[in-house]
Each structure stands twice: as structure tokens, then as C-alpha cells.
N, C-alpha and C positions, 0 to 999 in steps of 0.2 A: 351862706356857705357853711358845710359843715365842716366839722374839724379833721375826718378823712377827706376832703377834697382840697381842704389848704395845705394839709401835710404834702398828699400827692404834688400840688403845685409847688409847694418849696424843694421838693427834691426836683421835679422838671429841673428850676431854676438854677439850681447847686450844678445838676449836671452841666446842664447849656454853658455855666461859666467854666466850671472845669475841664471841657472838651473844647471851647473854646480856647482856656489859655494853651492847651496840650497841640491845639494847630497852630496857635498862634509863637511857636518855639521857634526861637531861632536858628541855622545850623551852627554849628562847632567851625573855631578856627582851623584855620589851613596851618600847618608846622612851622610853614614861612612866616607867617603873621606871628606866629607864637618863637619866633627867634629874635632878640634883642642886640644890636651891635654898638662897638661904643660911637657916640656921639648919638644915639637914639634919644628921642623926649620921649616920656609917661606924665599922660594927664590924665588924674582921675578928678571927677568930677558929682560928687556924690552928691545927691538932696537928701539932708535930715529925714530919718534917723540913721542915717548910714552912713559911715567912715570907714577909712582904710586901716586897715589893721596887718601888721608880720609880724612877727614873732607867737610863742608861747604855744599851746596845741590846742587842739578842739576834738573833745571826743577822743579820739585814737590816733588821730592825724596829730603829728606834729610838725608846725610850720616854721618855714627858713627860717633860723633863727636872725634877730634884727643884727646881728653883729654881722656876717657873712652878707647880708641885705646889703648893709654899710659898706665894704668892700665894694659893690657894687656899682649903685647908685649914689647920687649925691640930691639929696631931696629938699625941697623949699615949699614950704615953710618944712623946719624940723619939726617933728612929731614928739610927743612925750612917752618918755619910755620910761617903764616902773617893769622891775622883778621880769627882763628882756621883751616883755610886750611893747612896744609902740604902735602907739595911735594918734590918729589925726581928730581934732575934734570934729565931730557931727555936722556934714554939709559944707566942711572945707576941702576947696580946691587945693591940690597935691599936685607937684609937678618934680617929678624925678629926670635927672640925664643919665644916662650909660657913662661908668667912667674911660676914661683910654685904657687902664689897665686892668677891666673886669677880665676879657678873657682867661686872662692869666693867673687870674687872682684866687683858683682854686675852689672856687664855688662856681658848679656849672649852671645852676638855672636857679628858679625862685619862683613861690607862688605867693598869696596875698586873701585877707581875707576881709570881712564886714567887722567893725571893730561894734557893733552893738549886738549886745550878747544874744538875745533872739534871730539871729540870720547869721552866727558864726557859723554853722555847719551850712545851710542853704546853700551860703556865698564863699567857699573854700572856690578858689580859681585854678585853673589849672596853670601847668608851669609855663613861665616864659622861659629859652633857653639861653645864654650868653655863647656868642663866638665871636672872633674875631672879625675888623675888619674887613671888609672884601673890595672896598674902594668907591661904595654904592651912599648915594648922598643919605644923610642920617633922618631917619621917619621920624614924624611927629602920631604920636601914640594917644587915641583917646579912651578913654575906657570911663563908662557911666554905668549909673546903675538900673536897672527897667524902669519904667514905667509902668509898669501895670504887671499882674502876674503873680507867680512866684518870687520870692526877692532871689535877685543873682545879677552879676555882674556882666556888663555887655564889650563888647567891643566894637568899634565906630572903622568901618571899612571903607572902603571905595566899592567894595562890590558887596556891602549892605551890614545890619547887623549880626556880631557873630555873639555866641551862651560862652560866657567863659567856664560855667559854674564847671565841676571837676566833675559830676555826674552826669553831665548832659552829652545825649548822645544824636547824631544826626542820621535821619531817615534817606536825606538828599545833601550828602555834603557838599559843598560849594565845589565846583568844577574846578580841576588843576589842568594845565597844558602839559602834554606830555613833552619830552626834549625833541628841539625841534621843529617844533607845533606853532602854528602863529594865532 
């Protein structure tokens, strides 16, 4: 084989994986999924090398700071927070509840990010929202990280998996019923 025909063949194969993972995307959450009420659970569920991370900023973004996070959530195991960062150590399970008085509590949403420094921009998520409320029995929330891919953060649906990453965009977003609608 000569060394122009291997080249040629390693770009084939760069491609096939790249177009691969770019169909293999998942769509973007629905608003409703991305609204959080209190007695809601969050579980994240990460496999090394990746942790949950809020607080401190990344790049230009800067994320809900971990105090406002606190008003929030009440999170188990607690995380270690140094100079407002908190992080979970690598490939541990995090399980957050909504508290009763998030709504109110003057921080309206929150996003979250990979606390291992290589996939801190990647895995910026987009915001969960805080309301009140509404009488509707309280979700258990999964959130993991891909399996394969580009690193970013998934979320575990009934109607399949959603990209949380904040730059993910959907071609075929998941169907909504209009009011109504059955």
C-alpha cells in the first residue's frame, strides 16, 4: 500500500466516523422536560472521566454560581467546592431534589457543566427552568453522559434520548401536542 492510498483511506475513515456521529445526534429537549418543579429528583450519572461541575465559568460563559445552585437543590453526596466551583468526584453518582422553595427563591433556572477540564466547554448544558408547583407528581430526572461521540450530556426520556449540550441543535425536534391534541 502506498503511503497516498493510506492517507486516502484514513480520511475515508475520519470521515465515516464523523458523519456518523453528526447522524447519530440526538434531538434537543422539549421546554417541558427542561422545567424543574420542587419535589423533582436529578440524577446524574457520569462514567469517569466526567463529573458534574456548577459553579465558576468556562471560556466566556459563566455558570450558575454554586450558591444560587444551593438555594435550589439539595444534593447528596455534597460536592467539594473550592474558590465557588463544586464538583463531584469523577464517575460519581449525584442525585439532586428541587427544594419546596426554589421557586421563590429568586434564581429562576440553572445549568451545569463536566467538571473535567477537557469537556468543560463541550458539556456546558443548557438551562433547567425552576416554577412552581402545579400539583403534577414530582419526576425522577436522569441525566448521563454519551456513550460514544462527542462528550456531552444526555438526557434519559420516555420518548428517548435528548443533547443537552447548550450548542446542540435539532434537525427533527421531538413532537409536542398542540392543546387539545391527544
Amino acid at each position: 500500500m502506498t503511503s497516498r492510498s493510506f492517507v486516502f483511506r484514513l480520511v475515508l475513515v475520519c470521515l465515516a466516523g464523523c458523519l456518523g456521529t453528526l447522524a447519530a445526534q440526538e434531538p434537543i429537549p422539549t421546554a417541558e422536560e427542561l422545567t424543574l418543579r420542587p419535589g423533582d429528583k436529578i440524577t446524574w450519572t457520569p462514567v469517569s472521566p466526567h463529573r458534574l461541575r456548577f459553579g465558576g465559568s468556562v471560556q466566556a460563559v459563566v455558570l450558575t454560581p454554586f450558591a444560587d445552585v444551593s438555594k435550589l437543590l439539595t444534593l447528596d453526596p455534597a460536592l467539594v467546592v473550592e474558590q465557588g466551583i463544586a464538583t463531584a468526584d469523577a464517575g460519581k453518582k449525584v442525585t439532586a431534589t428541587v427544594k419546596d422553595g426554589a421557586a421563590s427563591s429568586g434564581v429562576a433556572e440553572f445549568f451545569f457543566t463536566c467538571g473535567f477540564p477537557a469537556h468543560n466547554t463541550l458539556m456546558l448544558s443548557k438551562s433547567f427552568k425552576i416554577v412552581a408547583s402545579s400539583g403534577q407528581a414530582p419526576r425522577d430526572i436522569q441525566i448521563v453522559n454519551a456513550a460514544s461521540g462527542n462528550p456531552r450530556w444526555i438526557l434519559k426520556t420516555s420518548g428517548g434520548d435528548r443533547n443537552l449540550s447548550r450548542n446542540a441543535t435539532s434537525p427533527n425536534p421531538p413532537a409536542t401536542k398542540k392543546k387539545g391534541q391527544k
